[in-house]
N, C-alpha and C positions, 0 to 999 in steps of 0.2 A: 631423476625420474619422478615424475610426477604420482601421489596414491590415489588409486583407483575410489570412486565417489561412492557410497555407501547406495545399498540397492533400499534401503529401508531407513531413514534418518531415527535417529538419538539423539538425548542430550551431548553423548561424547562426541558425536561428532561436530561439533560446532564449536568454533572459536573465536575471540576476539579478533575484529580485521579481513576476515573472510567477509566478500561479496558477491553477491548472486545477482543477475542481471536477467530480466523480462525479455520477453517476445514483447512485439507491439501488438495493441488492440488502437483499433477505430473507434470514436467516438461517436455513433452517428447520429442525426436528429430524432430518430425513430428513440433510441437509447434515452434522449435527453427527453421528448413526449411522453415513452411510460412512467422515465422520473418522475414528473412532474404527474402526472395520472395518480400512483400509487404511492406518492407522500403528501400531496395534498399542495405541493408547494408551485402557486403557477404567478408566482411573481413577474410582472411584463417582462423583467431583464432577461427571464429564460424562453417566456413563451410570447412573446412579439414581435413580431421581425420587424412590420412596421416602425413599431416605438423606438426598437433598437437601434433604427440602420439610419435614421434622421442626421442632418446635418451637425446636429448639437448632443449625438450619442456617445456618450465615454466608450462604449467598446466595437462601436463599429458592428452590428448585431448581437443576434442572440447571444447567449452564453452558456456552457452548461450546471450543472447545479455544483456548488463547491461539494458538496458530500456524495453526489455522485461518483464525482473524480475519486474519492477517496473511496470509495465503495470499487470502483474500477482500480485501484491501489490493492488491495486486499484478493480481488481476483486475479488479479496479476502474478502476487504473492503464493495464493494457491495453488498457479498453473506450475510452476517452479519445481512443485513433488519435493522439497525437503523438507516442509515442513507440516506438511500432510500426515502423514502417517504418526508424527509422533506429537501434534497439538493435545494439548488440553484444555487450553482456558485462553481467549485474550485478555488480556489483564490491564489494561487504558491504553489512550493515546495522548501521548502529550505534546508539548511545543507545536502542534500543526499549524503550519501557515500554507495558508493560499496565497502563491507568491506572481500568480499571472494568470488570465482567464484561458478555459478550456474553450474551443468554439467547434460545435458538430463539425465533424472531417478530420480534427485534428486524430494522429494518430500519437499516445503515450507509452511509454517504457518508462517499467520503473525499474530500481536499483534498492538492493538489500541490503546493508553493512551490519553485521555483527558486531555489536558497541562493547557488549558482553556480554559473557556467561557463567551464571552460579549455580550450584545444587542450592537446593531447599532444604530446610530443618530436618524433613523427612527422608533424602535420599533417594526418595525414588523420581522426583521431578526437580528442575532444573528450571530457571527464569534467564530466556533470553533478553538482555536489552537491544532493539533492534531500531534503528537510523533506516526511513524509508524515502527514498529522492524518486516523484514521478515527474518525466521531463516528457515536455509537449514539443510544439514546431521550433524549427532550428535548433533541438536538443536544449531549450530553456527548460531550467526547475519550473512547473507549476504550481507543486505543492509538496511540500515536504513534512516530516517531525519524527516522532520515535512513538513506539507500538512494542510494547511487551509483551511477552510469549511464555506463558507454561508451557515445557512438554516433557516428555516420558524420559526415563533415563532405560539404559539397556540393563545394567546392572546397579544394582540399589549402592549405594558409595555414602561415605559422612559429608555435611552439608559445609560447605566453603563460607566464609568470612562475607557478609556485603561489602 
C-alpha cells in the first residue's frame, strides 16, 4: 500500500531516488518574443525566421533562448506543489547543459529526481540535491543539470553528515 503524499511538503518528506514528473507546457513564439523583449537578448538565432530557415541554417529556424527553457524548467518545478510551500533559498545550478534546441510549438516536461537530502547545521532546514531532466519532441533531453534546494524542515532535528 502505497503512503498517502503529504498535503504540505517538508524537508522529511523527501528522499533520495524519489521523482516527480511535469504536466507539459507549450513553448510558444509569443513566449520566445517576450524573452527576447525583456532580456535584451535578440540574437537572429531567436528572432529571425528568415535567417534561420535558409538552406545553410544549423537549426532549421528559430530557436528559443537556452535560459528561457530553463526559466520554463523551474516553472515546471513550481507547478508540481512539493516544493512550494517549503522553499527557502535556490542555492545554484550546476552541470546545465543544453543538450538539443527548443523550437516555438515544442511542448516540454520535465522530470525531478531527488539526488539527496541533508539537514543543515541548524536543523531547521535541509538542502535538497536535485537532477532536473526537461525533455522536448519525441521525449528527447533538451536540457538537463542539478539545482539545489533549501527548504524548511517540519520539526527542528541535528544536522546530518555531507
Amino acid at each position: 500500500m502505497s503512503q498517502p503524499l503529504p498535503t504540505s511538503w517538508a524537508f522529511e518528506d523527501f528522499a533520495e531516488g524519489q521523482v516527480f514528473e511535469s504536466q507539459g507546457r507549450t513553448i510558444t513564439e509569443t513566449d520566445l518574443v517576450t524573452f527576447a523583449g525583456w532580456s535584451w537578448d535578440t540574437n537572429p538565432v531567436h528572432t529571425d525566421a528568415a535567417a534561420t530557415s535558409g538552406p545553410d541554417s544549423r537549426f532549421g529556424g528559430p530557436i528559443v533562448h537556452g535560459l528561457l527553457g530553463m526559466s520554463v524548467a523551474m516553472g515546471l518545478a513550481s507547478r508540481l506543489g512539493v516544493f512550494e510551500g517549503c522553499s527557502v533559498a535556490l542555492l545554484g545550478v550546476d552541470e546545465w547543459r543544453f543538450a538539443a534546441p527548443i523550437r516555438p510549438g515544442d511542448t516540454v516536461r520535465l522530470r525531478v529526481e531527488i539526488l539527496g537530502a541533508r539537514r543543515t547545521s541548524s536543523g531547521t532546514t535541509g538542502v535538497l540535491d536535485r537532477r532536473f531532466t526537461l525533455r522536448g519532441r519525441d521525449d528527447a533531453v533538451v536540457q538537463e543539470g542539478r539545482i539545489g534546494l533549501l527548504v524548511s524542515c517540519r520539526e527542528p532535528g541535528p544536522a546530518q553528515p555531507s
